[in-house]
LUMKOLLUM-97208 format. One record per atom (N, C-alpha, C): residue number from 0; residue in one letter; atom name; x, y, z. Coordinates in pm, 1 decimal. Atoms other than C-alpha are relative to their C-alpha. Example, Ala and Ser with C-alpha at 12.3 -4.5 7.8 and 13.67 -1.06 7.14 Angstrom:
// LUMKOLLUM-97208
+-----+------+------+----------+----------+----------+
| seq | type | atom |       xx |       yy |       zz |
+-----+------+------+----------+----------+----------+
|   0 |    a |    N |     89.0 |   -119.0 |      0.0 |
|   0 |    a |   CA |   1230.0 |   -450.0 |    780.0 |
|   0 |    a |    C |     90.0 |    120.0 |      0.0 |
|   1 |    s |    N |    -82.0 |   -119.0 |     -6.0 |
|   1 |    s |   CA |   1367.0 |   -106.0 |    714.0 |
|   1 |    s |    C |    -77.0 |    109.0 |     73.0 |
+-----+------+------+----------+----------+----------+
This chain:
// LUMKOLLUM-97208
+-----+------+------+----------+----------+----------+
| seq | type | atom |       xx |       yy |       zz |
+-----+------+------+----------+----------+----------+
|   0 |    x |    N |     20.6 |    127.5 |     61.8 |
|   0 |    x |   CA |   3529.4 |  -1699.7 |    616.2 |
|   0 |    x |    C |     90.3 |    -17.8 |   -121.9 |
|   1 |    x |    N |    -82.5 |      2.8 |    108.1 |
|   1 |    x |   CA |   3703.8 |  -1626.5 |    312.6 |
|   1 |    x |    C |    140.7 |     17.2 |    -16.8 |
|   2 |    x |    N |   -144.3 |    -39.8 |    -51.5 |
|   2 |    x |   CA |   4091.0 |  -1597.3 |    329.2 |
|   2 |    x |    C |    105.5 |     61.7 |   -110.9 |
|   3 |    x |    N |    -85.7 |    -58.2 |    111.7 |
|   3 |    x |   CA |   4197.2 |  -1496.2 |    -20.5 |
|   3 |    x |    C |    -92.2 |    -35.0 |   -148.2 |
|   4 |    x |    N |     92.9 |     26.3 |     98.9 |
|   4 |    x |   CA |   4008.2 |  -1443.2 |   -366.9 |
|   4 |    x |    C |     85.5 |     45.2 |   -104.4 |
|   5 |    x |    N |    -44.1 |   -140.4 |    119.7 |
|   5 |    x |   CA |   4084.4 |  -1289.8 |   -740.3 |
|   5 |    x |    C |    -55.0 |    -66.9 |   -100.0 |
|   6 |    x |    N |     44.4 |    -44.7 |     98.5 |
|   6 |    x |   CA |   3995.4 |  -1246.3 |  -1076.6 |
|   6 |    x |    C |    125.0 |    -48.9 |   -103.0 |
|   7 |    x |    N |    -77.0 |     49.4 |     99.3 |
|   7 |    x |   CA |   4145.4 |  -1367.6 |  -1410.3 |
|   7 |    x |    C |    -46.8 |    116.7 |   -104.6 |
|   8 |    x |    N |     17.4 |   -158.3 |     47.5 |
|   8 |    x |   CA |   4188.6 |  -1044.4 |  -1617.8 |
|   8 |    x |    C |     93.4 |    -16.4 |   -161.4 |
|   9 |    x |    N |    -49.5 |     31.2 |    190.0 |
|   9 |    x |   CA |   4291.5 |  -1030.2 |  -2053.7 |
|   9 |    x |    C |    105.2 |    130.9 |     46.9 |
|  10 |    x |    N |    -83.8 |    -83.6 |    -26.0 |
|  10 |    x |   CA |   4484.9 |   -700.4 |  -1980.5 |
|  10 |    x |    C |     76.2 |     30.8 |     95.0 |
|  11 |    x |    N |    -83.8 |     41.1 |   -120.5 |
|  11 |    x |   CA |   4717.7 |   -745.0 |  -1680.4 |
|  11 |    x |    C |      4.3 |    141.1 |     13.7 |
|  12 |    x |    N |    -50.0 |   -141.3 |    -36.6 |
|  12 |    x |   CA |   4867.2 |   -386.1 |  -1714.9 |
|  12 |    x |    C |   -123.4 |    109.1 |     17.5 |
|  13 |    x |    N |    127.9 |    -67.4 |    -14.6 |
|  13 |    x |   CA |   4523.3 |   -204.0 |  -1745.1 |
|  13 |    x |    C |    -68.3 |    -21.7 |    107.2 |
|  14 |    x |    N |     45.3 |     39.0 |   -120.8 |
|  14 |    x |   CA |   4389.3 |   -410.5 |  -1435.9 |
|  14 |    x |    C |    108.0 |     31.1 |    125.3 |
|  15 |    x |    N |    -69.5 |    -35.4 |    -44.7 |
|  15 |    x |   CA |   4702.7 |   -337.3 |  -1266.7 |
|  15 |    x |    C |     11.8 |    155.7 |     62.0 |
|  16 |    x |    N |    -13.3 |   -152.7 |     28.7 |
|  16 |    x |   CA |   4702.4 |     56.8 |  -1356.9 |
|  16 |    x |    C |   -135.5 |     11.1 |    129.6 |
|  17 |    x |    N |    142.9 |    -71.9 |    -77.7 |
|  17 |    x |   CA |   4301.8 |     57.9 |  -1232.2 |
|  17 |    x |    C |     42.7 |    -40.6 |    184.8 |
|  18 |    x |    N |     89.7 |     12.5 |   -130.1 |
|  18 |    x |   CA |   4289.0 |   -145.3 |   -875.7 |
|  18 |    x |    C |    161.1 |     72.9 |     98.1 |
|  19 |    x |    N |    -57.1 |   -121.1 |    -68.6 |
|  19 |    x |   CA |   4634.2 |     65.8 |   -796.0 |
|  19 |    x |    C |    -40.4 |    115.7 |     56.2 |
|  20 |    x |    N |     43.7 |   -149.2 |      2.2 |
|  20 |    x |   CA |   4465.6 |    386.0 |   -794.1 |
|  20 |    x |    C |   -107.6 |    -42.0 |    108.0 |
|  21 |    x |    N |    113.3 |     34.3 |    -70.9 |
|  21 |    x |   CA |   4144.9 |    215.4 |   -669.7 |
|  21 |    x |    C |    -15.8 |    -28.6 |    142.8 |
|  22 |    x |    N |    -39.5 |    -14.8 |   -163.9 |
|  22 |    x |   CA |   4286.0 |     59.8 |   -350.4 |
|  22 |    x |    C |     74.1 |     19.2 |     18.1 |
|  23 |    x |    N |   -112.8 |    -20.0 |   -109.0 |
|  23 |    x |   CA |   4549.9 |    228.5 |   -210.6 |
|  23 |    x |    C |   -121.5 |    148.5 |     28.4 |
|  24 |    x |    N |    118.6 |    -57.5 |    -50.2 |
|  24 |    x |   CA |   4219.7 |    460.4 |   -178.0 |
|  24 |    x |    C |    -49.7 |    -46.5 |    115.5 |
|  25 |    x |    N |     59.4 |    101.5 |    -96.8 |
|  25 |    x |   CA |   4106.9 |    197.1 |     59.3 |
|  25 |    x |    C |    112.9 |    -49.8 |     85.4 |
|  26 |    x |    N |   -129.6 |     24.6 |    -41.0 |
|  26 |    x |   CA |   4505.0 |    166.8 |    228.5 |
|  26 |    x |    C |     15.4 |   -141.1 |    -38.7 |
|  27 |    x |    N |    -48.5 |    161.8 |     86.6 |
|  27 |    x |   CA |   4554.6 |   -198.4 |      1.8 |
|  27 |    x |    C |     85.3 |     92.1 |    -99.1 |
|  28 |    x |    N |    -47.0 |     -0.6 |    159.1 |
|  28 |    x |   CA |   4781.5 |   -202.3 |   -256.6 |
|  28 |    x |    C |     98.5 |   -120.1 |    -39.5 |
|  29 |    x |    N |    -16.8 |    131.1 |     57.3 |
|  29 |    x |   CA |   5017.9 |   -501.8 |   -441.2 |
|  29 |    x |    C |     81.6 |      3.0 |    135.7 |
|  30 |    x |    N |   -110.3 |     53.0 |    -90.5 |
|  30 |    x |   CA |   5217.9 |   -687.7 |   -171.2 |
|  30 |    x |    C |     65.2 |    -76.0 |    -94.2 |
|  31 |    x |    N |   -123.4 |    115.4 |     43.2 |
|  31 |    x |   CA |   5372.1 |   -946.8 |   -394.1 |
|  31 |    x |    C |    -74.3 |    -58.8 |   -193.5 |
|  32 |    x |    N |     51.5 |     30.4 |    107.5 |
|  32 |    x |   CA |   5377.5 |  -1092.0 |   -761.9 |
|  32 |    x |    C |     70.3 |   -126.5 |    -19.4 |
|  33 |    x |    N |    -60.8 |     96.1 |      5.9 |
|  33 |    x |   CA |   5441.1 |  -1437.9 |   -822.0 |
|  33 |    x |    C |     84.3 |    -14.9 |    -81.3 |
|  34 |    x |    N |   -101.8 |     59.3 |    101.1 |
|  34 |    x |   CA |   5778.5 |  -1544.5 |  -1005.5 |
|  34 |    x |    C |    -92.4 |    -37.0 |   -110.5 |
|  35 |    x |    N |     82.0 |     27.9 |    142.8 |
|  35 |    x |   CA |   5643.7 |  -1633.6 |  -1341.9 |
|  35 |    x |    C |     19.9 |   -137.6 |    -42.8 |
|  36 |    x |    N |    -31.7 |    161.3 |     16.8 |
|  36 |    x |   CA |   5833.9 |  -1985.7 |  -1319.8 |
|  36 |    x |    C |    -98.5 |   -110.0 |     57.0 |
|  37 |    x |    N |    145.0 |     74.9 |   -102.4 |
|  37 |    x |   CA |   5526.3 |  -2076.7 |  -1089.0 |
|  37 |    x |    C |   -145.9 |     44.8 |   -129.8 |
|  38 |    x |    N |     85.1 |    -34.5 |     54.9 |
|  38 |    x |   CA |   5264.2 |  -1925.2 |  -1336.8 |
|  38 |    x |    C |    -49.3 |    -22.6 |   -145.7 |
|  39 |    x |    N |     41.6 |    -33.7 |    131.3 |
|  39 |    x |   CA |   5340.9 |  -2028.6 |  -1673.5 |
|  39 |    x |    C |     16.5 |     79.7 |    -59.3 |
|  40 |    x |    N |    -37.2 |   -111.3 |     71.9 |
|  40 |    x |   CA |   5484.7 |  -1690.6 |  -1757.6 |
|  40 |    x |    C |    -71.7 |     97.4 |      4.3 |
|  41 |    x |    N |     67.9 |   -148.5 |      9.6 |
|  41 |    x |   CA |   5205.5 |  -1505.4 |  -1695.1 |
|  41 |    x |    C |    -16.6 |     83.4 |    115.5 |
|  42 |    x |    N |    -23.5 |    -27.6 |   -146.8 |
|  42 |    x |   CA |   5164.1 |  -1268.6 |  -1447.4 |
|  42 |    x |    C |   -101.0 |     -2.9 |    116.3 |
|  43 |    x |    N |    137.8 |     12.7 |   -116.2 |
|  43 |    x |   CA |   4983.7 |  -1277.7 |  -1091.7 |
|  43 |    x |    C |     70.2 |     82.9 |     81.7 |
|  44 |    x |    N |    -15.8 |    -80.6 |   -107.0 |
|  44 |    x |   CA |   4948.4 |  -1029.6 |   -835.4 |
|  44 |    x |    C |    -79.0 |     18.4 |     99.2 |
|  45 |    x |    N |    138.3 |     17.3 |   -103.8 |
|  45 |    x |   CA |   4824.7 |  -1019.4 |   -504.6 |
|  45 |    x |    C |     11.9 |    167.5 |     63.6 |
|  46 |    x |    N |     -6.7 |   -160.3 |    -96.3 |
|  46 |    x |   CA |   4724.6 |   -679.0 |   -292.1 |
|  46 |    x |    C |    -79.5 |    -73.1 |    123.1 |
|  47 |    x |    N |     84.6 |     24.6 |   -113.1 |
|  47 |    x |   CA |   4569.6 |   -627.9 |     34.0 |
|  47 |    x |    C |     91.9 |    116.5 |    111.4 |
|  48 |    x |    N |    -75.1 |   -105.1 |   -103.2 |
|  48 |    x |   CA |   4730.6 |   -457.4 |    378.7 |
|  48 |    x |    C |     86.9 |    -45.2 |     32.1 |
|  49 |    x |    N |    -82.5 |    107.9 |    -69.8 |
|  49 |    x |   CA |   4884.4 |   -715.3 |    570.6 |
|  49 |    x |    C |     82.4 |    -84.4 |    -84.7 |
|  50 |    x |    N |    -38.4 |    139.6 |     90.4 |
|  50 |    x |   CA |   4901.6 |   -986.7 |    320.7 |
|  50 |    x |    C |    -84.7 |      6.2 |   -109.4 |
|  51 |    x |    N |     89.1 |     35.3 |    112.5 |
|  51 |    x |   CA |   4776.5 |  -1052.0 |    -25.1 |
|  51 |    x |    C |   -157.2 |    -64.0 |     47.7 |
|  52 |    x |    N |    154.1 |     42.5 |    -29.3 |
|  52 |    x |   CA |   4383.5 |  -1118.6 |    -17.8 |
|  52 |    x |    C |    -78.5 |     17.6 |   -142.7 |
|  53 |    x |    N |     78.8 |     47.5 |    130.7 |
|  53 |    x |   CA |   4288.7 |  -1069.9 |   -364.0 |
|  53 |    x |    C |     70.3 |     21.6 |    -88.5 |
|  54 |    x |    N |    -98.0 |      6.1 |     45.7 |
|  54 |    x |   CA |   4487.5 |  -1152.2 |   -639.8 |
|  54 |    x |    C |    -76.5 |     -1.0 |   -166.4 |
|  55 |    x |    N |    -22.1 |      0.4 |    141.9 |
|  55 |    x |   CA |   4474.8 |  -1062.8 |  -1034.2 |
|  55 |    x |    C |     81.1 |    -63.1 |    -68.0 |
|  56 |    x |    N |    -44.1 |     85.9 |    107.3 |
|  56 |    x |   CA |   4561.1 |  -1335.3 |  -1285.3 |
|  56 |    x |    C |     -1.0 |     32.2 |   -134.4 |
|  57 |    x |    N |    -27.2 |     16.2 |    140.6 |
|  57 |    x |   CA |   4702.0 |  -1280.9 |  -1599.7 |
|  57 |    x |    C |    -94.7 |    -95.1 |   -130.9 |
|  58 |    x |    N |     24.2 |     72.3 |     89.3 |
|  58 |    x |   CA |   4489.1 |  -1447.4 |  -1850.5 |
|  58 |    x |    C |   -159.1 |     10.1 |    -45.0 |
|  59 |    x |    N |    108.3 |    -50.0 |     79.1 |
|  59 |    x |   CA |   4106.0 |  -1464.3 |  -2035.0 |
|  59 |    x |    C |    -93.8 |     87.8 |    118.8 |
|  60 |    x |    N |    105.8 |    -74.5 |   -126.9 |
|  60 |    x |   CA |   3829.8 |  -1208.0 |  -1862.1 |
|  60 |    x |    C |    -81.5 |    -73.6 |     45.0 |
|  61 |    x |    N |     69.8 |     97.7 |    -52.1 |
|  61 |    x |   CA |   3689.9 |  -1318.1 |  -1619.6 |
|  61 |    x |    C |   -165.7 |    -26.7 |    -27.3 |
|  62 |    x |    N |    141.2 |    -29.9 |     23.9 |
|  62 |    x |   CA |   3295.5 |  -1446.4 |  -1710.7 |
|  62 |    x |    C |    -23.3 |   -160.0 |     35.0 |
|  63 |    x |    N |     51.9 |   -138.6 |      1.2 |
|  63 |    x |   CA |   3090.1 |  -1408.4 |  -1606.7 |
|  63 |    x |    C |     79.6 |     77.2 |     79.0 |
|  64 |    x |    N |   -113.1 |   -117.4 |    -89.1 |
|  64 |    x |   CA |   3219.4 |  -1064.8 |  -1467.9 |
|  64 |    x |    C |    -95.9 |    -67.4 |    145.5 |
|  65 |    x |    N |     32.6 |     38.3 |   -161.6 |
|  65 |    x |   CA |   3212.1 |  -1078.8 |  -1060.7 |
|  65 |    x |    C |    -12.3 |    120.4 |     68.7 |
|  66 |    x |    N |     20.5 |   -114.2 |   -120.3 |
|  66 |    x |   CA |   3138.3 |   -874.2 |   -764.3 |
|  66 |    x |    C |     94.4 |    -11.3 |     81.9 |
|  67 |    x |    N |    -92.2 |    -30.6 |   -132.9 |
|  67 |    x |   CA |   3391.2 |   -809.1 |   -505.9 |
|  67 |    x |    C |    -24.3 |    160.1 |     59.3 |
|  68 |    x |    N |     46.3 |   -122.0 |   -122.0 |
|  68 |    x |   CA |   3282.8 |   -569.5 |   -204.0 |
|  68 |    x |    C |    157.9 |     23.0 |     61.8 |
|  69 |    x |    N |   -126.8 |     -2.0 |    -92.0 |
|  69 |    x |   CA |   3619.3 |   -430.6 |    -41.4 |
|  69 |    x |    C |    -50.9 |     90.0 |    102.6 |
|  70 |    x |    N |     -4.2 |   -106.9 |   -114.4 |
|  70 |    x |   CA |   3619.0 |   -290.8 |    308.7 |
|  70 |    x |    C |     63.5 |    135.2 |     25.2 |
|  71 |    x |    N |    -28.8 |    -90.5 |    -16.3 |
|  71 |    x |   CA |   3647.8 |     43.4 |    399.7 |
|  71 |    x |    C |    -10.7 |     68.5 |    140.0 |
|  72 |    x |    N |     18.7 |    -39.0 |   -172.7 |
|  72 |    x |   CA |   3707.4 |    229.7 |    740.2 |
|  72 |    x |    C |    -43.3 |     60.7 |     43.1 |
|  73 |    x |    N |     74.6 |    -86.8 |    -45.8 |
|  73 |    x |   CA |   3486.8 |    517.7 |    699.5 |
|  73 |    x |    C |    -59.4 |     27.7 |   -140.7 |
|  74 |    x |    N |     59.3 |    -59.6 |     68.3 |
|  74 |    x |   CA |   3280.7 |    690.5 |    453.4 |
|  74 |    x |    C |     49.9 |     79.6 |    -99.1 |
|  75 |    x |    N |    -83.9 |    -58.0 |     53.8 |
|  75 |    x |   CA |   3517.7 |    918.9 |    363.9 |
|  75 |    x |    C |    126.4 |    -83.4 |   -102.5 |
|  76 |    x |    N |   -101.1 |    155.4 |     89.2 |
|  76 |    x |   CA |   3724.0 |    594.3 |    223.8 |
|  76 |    x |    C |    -85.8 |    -28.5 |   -135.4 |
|  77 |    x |    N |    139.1 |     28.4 |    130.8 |
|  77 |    x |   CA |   3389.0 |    495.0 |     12.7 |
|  77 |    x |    C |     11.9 |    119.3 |   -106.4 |
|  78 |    x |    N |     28.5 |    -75.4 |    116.5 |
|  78 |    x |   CA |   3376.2 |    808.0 |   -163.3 |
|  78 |    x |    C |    152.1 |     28.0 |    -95.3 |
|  79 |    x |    N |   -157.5 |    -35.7 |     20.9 |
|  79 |    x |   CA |   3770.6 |    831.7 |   -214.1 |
|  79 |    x |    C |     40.7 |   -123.8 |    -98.6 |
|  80 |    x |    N |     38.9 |    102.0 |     61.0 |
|  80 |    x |   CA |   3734.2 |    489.1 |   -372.6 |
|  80 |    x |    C |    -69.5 |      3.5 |   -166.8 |
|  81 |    x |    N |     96.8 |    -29.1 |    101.3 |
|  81 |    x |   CA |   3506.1 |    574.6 |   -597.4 |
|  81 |    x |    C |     37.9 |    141.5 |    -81.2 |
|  82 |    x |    N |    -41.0 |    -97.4 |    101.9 |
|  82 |    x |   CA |   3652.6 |    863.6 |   -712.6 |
|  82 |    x |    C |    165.7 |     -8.1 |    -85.8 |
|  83 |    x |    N |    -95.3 |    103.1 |     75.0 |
|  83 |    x |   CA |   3964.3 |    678.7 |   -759.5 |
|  83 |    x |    C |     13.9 |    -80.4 |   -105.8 |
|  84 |    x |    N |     15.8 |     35.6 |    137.5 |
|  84 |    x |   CA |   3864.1 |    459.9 |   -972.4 |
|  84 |    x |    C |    -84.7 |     32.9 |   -119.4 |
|  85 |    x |    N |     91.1 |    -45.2 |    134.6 |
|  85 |    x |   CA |   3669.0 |    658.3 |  -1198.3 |
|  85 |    x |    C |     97.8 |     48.0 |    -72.6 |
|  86 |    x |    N |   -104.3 |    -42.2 |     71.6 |
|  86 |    x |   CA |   3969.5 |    833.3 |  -1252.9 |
|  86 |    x |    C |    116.7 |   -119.5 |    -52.3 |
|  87 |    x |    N |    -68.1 |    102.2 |     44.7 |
|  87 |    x |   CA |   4142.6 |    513.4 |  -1324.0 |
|  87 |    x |    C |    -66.0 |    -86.8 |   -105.7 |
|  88 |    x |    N |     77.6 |     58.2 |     89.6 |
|  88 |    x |   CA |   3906.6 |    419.9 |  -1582.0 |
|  88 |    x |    C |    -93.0 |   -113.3 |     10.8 |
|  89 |    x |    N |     84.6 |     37.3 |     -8.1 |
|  89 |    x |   CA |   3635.1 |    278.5 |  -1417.6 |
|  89 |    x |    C |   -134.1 |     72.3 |    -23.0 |
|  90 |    x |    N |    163.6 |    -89.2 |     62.9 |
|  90 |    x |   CA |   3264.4 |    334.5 |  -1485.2 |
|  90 |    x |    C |    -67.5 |    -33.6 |    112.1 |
|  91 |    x |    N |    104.9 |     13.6 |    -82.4 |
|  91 |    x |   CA |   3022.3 |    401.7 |  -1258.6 |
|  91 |    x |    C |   -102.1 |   -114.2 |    -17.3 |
|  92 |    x |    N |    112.1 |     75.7 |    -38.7 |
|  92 |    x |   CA |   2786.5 |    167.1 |  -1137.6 |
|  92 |    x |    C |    -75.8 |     42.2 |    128.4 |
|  93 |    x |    N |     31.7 |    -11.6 |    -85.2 |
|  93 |    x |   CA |   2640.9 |    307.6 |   -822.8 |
|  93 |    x |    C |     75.3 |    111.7 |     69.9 |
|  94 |    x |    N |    -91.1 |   -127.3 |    -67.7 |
|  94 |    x |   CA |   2767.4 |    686.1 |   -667.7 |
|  94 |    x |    C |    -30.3 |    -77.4 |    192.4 |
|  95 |    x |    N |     30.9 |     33.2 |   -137.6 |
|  95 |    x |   CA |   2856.5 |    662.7 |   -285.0 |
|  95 |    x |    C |    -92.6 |     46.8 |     37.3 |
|  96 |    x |    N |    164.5 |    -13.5 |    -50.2 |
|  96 |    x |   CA |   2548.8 |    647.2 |    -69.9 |
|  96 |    x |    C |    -49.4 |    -68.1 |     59.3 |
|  97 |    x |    N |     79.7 |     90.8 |    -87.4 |
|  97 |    x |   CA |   2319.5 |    515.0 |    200.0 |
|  97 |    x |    C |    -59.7 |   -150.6 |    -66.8 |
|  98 |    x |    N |     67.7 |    121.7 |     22.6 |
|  98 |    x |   CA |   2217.0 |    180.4 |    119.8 |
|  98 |    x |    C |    -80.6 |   -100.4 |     98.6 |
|  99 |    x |    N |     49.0 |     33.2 |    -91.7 |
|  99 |    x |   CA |   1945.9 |     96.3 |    370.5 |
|  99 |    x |    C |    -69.1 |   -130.3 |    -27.5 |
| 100 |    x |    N |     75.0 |    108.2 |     23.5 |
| 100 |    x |   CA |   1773.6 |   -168.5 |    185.9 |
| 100 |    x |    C |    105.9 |   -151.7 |     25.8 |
| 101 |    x |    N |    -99.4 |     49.5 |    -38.0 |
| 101 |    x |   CA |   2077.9 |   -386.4 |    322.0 |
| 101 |    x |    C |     24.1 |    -12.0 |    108.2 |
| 102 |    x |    N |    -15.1 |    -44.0 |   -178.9 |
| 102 |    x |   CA |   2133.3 |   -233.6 |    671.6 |
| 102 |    x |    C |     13.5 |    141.4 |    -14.3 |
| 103 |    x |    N |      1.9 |   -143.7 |    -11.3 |
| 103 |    x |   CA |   2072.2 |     65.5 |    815.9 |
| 103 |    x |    C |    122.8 |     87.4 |     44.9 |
| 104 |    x |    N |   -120.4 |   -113.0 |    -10.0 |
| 104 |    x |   CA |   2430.0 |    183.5 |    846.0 |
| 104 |    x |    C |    113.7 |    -42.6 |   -107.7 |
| 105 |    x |    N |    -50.0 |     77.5 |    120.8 |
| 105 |    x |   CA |   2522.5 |     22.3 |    471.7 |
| 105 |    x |    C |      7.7 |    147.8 |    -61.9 |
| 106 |    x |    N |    -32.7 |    -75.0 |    129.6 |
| 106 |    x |   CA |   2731.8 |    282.6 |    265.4 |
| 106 |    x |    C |     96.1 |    -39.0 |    -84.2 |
| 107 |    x |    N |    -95.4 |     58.8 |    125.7 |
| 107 |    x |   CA |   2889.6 |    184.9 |    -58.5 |
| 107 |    x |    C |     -2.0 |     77.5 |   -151.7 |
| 108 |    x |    N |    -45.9 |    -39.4 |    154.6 |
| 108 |    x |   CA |   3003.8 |    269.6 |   -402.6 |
| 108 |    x |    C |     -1.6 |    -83.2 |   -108.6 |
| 109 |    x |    N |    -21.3 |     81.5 |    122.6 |
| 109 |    x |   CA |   2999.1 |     67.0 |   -715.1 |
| 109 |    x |    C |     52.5 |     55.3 |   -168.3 |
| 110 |    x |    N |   -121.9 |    -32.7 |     45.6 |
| 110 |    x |   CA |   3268.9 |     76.5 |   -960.7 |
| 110 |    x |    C |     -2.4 |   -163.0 |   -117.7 |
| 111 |    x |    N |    -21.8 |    108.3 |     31.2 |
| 111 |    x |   CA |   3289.9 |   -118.8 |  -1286.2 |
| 111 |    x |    C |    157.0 |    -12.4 |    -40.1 |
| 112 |    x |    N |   -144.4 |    -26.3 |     14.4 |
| 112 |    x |   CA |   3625.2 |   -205.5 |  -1363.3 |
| 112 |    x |    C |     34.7 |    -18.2 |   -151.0 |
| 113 |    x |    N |    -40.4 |     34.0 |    194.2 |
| 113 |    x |   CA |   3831.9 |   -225.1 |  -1733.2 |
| 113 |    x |    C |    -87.3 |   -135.8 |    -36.8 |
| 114 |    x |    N |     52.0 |    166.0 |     55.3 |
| 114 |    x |   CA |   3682.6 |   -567.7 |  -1752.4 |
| 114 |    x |    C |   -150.6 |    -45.0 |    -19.0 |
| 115 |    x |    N |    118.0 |     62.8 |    -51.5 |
| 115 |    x |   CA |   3359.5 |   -523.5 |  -1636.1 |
| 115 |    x |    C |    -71.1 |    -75.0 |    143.9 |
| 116 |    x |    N |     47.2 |    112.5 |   -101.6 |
| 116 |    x |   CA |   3362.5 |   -695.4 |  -1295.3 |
| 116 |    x |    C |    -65.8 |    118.2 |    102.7 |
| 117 |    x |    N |     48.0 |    -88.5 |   -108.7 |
| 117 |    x |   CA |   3183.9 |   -520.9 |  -1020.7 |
| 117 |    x |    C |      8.7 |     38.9 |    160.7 |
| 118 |    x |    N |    -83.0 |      9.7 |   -133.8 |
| 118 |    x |   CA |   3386.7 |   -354.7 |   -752.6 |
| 118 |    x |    C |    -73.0 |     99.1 |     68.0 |
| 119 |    x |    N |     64.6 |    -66.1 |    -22.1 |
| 119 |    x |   CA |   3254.7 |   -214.9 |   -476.5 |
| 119 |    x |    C |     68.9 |      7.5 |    129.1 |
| 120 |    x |    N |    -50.1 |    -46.5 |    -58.7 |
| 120 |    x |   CA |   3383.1 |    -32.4 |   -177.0 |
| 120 |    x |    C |   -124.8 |     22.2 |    108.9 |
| 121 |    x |    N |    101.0 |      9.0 |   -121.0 |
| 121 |    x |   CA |   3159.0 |    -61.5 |    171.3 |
| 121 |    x |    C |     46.5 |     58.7 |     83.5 |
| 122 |    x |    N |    -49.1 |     22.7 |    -96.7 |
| 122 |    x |   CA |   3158.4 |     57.5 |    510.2 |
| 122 |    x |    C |    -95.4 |    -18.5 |     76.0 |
| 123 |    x |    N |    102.4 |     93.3 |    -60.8 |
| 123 |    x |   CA |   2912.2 |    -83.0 |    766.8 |
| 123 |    x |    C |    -27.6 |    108.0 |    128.1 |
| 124 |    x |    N |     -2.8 |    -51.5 |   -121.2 |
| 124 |    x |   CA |   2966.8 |    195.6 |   1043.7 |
| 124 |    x |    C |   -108.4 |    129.1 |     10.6 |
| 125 |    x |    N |     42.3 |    -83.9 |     -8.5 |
| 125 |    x |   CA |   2733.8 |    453.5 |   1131.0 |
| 125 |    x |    C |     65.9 |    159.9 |    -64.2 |
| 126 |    x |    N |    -73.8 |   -123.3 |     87.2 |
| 126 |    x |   CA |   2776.4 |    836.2 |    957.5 |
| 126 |    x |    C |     95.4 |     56.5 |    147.7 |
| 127 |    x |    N |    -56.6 |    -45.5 |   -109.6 |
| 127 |    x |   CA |   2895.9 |    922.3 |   1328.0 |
| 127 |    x |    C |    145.5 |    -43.5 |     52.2 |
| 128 |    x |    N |   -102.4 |    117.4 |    -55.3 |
| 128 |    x |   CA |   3148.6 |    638.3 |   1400.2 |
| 128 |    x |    C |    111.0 |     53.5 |    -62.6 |
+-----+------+------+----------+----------+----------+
C-alpha cells in the first residue's frame, strides 16, 4: 500500500552514520541523494534494495518521533539489526523476540534511533522457514 516514506532528521550525518549500519543489516542501504538544487540545500537521502523506499530529510526532528517497522527475511536478520544499530548508537527499545500478542510467527526488534524515532526490524515467518 505504501510506496515510499521518511523522516525529517536535525543531524543529517548522525542519521546517516546510524540507518547505514542499521540497514545494510537488513540488505537496504542509500540508493540515491537528491541534488541539493531540488532541496533547498539541504540534504535528502533515500535507501532501500531496489529503489529508494524511505528517505531521510535534512531538517527539524521529526515530532512527534515515528515508528517505522522494516522487513526482514529471517530471524537471523532481526537480531543482526538490532545489534547493528545499537552499535550505531541506537538505544534499545525492545531485544529480538517472539511477539505473539501480534501473530503467532511475529519476531521483531525495537531500536530507538539518534532522534528518538522508533525503528523496528520484523519478520513474519515461522522459526523453521
Amino acid at each position: 500500500m505504501i510506496d515510499h516514506s521518511g523522516i525529517s532528521v536535525a543531524h543529517i550525518g548522525k542519521a546517516i552514520a546510524f540507518y547505514d549500519q542499521a540497514l545494510t543489516a537488513l540488505g537496504f542501504s542509500m540508493l540515491a541523494e537528491v541534488p541539493k538544487e531540488y532541496t533547498d540545500g539541504k540534504r535528502v537521502v533515500g535507501y532501500g534494495a531496489q529503489r529508494p523506499q524511505f528517505w531521510l530529510s535534512e531538517g527539524e526532528t521529526q515530532k512527534p518521533p515515528v515508528h517505522f517497522a522494516f522487513s526482514a527475511s529471517n530471524r537471523a536478520a532481526v537480531d543482526a539489526f538490532y545489534e547493528a544499530a545499537l552499535k550505531a548508537g541506537g538505544s534499545d527499545n525492545g531485544a529480538p523476540g517472539p511477539r505473539p500478542h501480534y501473530h503467532e510467527n511475529y519476531y521483531g526488534a525495537f531500536v530507538l534511533d539518534p532522534e528518538g524515532n522508533n525503528i523496528e526490524a520484523v519478520c513474519h515467518k515461522a522459526e523453521t522457514e
